[in-house]
C-alpha positions as CSV (number, residue, x, y, z in Angstrom):
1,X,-133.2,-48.2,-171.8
2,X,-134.8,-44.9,-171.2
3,X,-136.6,-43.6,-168.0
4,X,-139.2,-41.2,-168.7
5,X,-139.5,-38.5,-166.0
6,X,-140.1,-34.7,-165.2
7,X,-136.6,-34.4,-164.7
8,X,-135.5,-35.1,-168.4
9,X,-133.9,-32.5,-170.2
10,X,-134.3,-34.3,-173.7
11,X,-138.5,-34.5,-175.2
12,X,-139.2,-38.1,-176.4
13,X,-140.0,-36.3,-179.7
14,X,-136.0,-35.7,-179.9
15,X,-135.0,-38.8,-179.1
16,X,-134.1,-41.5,-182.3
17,X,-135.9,-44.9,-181.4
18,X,-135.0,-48.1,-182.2
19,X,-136.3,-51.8,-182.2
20,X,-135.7,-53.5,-178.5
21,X,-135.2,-50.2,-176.8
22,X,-137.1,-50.2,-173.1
23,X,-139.1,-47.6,-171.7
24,X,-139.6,-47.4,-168.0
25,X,-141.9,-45.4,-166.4
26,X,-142.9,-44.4,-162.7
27,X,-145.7,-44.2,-160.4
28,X,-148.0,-40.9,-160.8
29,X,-147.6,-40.0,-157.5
30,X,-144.0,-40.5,-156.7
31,X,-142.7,-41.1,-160.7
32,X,-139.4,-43.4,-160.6
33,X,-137.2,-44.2,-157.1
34,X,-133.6,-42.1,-157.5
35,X,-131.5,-45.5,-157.6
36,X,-133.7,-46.5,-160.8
37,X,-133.0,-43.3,-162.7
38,X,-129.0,-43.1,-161.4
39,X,-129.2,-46.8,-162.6
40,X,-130.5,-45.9,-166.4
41,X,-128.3,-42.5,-166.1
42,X,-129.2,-38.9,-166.9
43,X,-128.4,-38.7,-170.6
44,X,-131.1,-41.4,-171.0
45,X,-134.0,-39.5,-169.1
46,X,-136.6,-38.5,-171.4
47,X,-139.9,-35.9,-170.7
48,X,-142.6,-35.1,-172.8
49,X,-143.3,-31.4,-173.9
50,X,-145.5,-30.0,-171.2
51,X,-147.6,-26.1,-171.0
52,X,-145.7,-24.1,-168.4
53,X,-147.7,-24.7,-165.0
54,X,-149.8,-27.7,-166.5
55,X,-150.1,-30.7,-164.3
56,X,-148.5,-33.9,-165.4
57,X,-149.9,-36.1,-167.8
58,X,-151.4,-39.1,-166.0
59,X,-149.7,-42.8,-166.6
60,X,-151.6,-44.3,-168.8
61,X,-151.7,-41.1,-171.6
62,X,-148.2,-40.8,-170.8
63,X,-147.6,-44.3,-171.6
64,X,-149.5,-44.4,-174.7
65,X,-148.1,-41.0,-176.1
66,X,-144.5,-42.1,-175.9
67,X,-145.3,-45.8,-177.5
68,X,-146.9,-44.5,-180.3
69,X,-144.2,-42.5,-180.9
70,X,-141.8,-45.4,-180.5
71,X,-143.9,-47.3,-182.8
72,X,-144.2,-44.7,-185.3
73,X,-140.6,-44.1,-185.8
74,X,-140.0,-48.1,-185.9
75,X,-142.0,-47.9,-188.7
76,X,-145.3,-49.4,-187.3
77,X,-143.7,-52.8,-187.2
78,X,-146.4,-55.3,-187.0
79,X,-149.7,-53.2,-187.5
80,X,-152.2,-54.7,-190.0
């Protein structure tokens, strides 16, 4: 399981993906409550790359950046 936050040290581009592996994300405006990411534990908090001073990525584009790249590296299992 892997909780995808600002706080991440590690990019999602970094991090080896495998079948049945969970991703959970937070809210935009708050991202994920403290006991949910003490729960999944720091070495499994993920980011994605960012531009110094940019905003956040909204939800939904962060969402569908980081499953394509799950997918991707699971080698697009189940695309037709």
């Amino acid at each position: 399981m892997f909780a995808l936050n600002t706080r991440g040290k590690r990019w999602v581009y970094g991090q080896a993906f495998q079948t049945g592996d969970w991703l959970i994300f937070g809210n935009e405006s708050s991202g994920l409550p403290d006991a949910i990411r003490q729960d999944i534990g720091e070495a499994n908090w993920l980011r994605l790359p960012m531009q110094p001073d940019n905003r956040s990525l909204n939800l939904s584009t962060a969402v569908a950046v980081t499953e394509f790249e799950t997918w991707r590296q699971t080698g697009f299992d189940g695309a037709v």
